[in-house]
N, C-alpha and C positions, 0 to 999 in steps of 0.2 A: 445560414451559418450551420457546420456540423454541431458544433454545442450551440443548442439556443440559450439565448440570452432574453429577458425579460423583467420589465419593470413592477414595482408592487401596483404603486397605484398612485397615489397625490405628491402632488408637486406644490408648494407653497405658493399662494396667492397673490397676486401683484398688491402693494404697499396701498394703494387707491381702493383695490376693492374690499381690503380687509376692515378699512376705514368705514367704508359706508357699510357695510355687514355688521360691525358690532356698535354705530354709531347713526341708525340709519333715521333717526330724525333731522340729521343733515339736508334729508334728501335728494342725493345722489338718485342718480339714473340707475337702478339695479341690474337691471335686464340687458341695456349697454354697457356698463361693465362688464358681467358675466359673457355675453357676447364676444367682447374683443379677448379675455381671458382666454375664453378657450381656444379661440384662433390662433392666439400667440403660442398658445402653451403647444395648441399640435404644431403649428410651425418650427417651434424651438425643440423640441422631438426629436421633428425629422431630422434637424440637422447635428443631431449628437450620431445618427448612423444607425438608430437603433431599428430593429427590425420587426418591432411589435411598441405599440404607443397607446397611452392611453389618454383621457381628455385630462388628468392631474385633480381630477375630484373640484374643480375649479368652483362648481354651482352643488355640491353638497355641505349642508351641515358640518358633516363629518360620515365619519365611513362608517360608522354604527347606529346613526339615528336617520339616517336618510326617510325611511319605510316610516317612521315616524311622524315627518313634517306632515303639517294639517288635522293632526286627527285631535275631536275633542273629547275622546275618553281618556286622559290621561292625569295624572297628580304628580306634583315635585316631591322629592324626596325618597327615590328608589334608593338601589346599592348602589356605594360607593367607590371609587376605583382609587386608591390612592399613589403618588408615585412617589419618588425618592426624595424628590426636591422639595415634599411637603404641599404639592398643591396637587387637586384633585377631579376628578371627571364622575357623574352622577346623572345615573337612568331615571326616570321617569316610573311611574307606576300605571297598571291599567286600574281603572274603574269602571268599566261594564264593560259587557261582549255585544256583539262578537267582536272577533280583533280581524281586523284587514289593515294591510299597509294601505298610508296614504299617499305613497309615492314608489314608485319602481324603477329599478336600475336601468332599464331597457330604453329611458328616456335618456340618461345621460349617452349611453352608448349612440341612438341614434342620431344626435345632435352632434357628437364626435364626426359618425361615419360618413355625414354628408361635408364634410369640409375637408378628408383627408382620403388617399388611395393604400394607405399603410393599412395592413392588419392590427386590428381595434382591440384590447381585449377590456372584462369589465370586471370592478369587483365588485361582490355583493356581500353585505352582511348574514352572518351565522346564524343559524335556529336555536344554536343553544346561549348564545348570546342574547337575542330577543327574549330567549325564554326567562331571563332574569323580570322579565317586567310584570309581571304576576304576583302579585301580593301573598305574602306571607299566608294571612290572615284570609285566601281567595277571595269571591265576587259571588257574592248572593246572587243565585241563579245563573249562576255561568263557572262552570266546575274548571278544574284545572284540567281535566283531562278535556272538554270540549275545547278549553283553549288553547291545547296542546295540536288537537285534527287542525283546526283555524289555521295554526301557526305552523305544521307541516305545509298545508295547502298552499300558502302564502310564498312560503321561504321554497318549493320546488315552480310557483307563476310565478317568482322574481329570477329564478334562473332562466328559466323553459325558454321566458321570454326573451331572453339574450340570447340563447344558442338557435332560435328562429330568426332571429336579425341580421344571422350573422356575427356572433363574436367570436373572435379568434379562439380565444379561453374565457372564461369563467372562474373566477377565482374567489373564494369562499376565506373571508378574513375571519381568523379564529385562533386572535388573541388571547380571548379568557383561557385558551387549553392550559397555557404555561402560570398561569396564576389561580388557575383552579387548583392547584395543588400549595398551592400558598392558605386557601380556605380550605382546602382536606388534604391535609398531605397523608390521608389510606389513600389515594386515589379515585375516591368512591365518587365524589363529582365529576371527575376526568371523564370515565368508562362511560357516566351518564351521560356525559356529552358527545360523547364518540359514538354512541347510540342514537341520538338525539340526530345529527346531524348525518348517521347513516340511516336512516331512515327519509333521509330527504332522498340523498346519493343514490339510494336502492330502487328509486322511484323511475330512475334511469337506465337506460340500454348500456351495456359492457364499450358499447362503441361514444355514448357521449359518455359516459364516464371518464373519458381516456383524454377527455375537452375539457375536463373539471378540473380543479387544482384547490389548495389550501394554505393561505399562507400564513405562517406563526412566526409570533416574536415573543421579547418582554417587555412590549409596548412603549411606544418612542413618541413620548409627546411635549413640546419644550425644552427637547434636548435632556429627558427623562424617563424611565421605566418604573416599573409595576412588579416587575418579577422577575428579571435579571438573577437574583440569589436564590434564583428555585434552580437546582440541578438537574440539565439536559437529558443524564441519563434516565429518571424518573420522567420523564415525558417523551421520550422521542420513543421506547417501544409498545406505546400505546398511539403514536400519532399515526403511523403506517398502517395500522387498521383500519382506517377512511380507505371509502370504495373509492378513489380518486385516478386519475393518474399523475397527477403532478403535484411535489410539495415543494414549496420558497420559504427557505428556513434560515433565517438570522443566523449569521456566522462568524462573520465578519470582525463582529465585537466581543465574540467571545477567547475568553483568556485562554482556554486550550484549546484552538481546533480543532486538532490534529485528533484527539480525545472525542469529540464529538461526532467527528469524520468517519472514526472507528463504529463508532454505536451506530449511524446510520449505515454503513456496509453491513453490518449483522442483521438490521431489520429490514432493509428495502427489499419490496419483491418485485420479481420479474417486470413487472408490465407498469412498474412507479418508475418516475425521473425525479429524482432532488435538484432540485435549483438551489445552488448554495449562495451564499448572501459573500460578496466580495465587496462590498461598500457599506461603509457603516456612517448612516446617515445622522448619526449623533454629534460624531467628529468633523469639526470644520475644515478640519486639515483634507484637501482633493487628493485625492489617489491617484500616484501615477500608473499610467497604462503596465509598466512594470512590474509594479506589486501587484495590481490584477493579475496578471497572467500567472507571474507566483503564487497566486491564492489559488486558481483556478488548476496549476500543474498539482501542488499538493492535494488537493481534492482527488483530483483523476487516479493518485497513486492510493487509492482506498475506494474511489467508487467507479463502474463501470463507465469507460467511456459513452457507451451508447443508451446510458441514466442519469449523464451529467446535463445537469445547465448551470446559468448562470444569473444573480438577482441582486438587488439591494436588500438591504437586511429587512428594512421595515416601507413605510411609504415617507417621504417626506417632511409631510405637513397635514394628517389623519386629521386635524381638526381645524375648522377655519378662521379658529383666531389665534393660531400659531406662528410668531415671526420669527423661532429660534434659528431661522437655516433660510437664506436668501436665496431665491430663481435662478439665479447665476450660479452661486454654489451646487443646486440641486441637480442642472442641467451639464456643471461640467464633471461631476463624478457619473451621470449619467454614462457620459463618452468613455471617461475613462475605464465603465464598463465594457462598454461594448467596443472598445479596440484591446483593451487588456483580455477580451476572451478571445478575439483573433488573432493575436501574438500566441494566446497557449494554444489554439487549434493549429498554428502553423509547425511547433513544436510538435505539437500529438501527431499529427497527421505527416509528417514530412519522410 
């Protein structure tokens, strides 16, 4: 496709397997569930049309604690994420170092790519995201700043490792940007983290950078956000400073566009593409291929054709005990991306 088009990342989990995930003293078959999950999910993929797939985070946690599963330095009761609807999401704290992931993205990706011929891409969790898990108070005998190299190292082997396997892209979910400024609105958090996470970025060649991507929202979890009421213009010309080349930026659901569309034309440079979000995966209402392409015309009359794409705002189902948005729903706004971006490519290009 001249405008590429691409998904965030998870697709909500079949009703059975959600079952035995938050209720697993049933004893369910995990591993067969997971299994057929991901077969179906890339199967149902492919046939939305879409020309980049990803496994639908089917066998993660969630799309921020992955790195997390197994490891026993940790305590409950980190920071708190709260969202609109009153109900909330909560990190972990470390308790000794060093800090390594106990799990890597490179595993989901590879279990993807032996079951499909479509290009794969993966997401992987943020370093400055991770970096919340560090106690206030630090770790006797393990300084913030040792667990800062740890956590650089870590968060560039959970990339490295996908872009060796073969992933299409790599995409760096990085949520907390648009609600850090909910917790500092100087923006002094923001800047730290655009630091934080270029220092990973800088770790890489001009040429895989150009493989790397970012994608921001105000976080979409049971058909609820976190920071929707932080104003886009306060974040979006700090987001363009990631060494990246690709950003998938929620759009979709936002009340002015056309306003937003603006401020990304002002900061995007040459060698970035904005994936702009034409489906708003909050709304149950399916998009027709129609208004996609309307979404996607309006866009092109503010951002260069050959820097446009095209995305969902958020991922789906980020967390796996989320039922707000059913596999059917998720798969058929899918399509209705990727045929409403080839109605406006036929337009653009005709």
């Amino acid at each position: 496709m001249r405008i590429p088009t691409e998904p965030i990342g998870s697709i909500p989990r079949p009703a059975g397997l959600i079952a035995a995930i938050t209720a697993p003293a049933n004893g369910a078959d995990l591993t067969n569930l997971y299994n057929k999950a991901i077969s179906d999910t890339l199967s149902e993929f492919e046939k939305t049309g879409s020309p980049v797939i990803t496994d639908g985070e089917q066998t993660k946690s969630s799309f921020a604690t992955y790195p997390l599963e197994g490891l026993t330095n940790l305590a409950p009761e980190g920071m708190r994420i709260d969202f609109e609807d009153g109900h909330f999401r909560q990190l972990p704290l470390l308790t000794s170092g060093p800090f390594r992931y106990g799990n890597y993205a490179v595993k989901y990706l590879t279990s993807a790519q032996k079951q499909t011929t479509k290009p794969v891409k993966q997401a992987v969790i943020s370093a400055s995201a991770l970096s919340l898990i560090y106690p206030p108070n630090g770790i006797e005998g393990y300084t913030q700043a040792e667990f800062m190299e740890d956590l650089l190292n870590e968060c560039e082997k959970d990339i490295r490792q996908c872009l060796e396997a073969g992933a299409y892209k790599v995409q760096m979910d990085f949520t907390e940007g648009r609600l850090s400024l909910k917790l500092d609105p100087s923006g002094g958090v923001l800047k730290h983290f655009i630091d934080v996470n270029n220092q990973v970025f800088n770790r890489f060649s001009k040429e895989e950078q150009q493989k790397l991507g970012v994608h921001v929202c105000p976080g979409g979890d049971h058909d609820s956000t976190h920071s929707a009421d932080i104003d886009y213009a306060d974040f979006l010309p700090q987001l363009f400073n990631l060494n990246v080349g690709s950003f998938y930026m929620q759009l979709a659901s936002e009340a002015d566009r056309v306003r937003v569309l603006k401020i990304i034309k002002q900061h995007l440079k040459p060698n970035q593409t904005a994936f702009i979000g034409v489906i708003d995966v909050l709304n149950p209402k399916i998009e027709t291929k129609e208004e996609v392409r309307d979404r996607v015309l309006e866009a092109a009359a503010y951002i260069p054709i050959n820097q446009l794409g095209t995305t969902d705002d958020c991922g789906f189902s980020p967390f796996c005990d989320d039922v707000s948005t059913t596999r059917e729903t998720a798969f058929a706004k899918i399509k209705a991306r990727v045929e409403g971006t080839r109605l406006a490519e036929e337009k653009l290009f005709s």
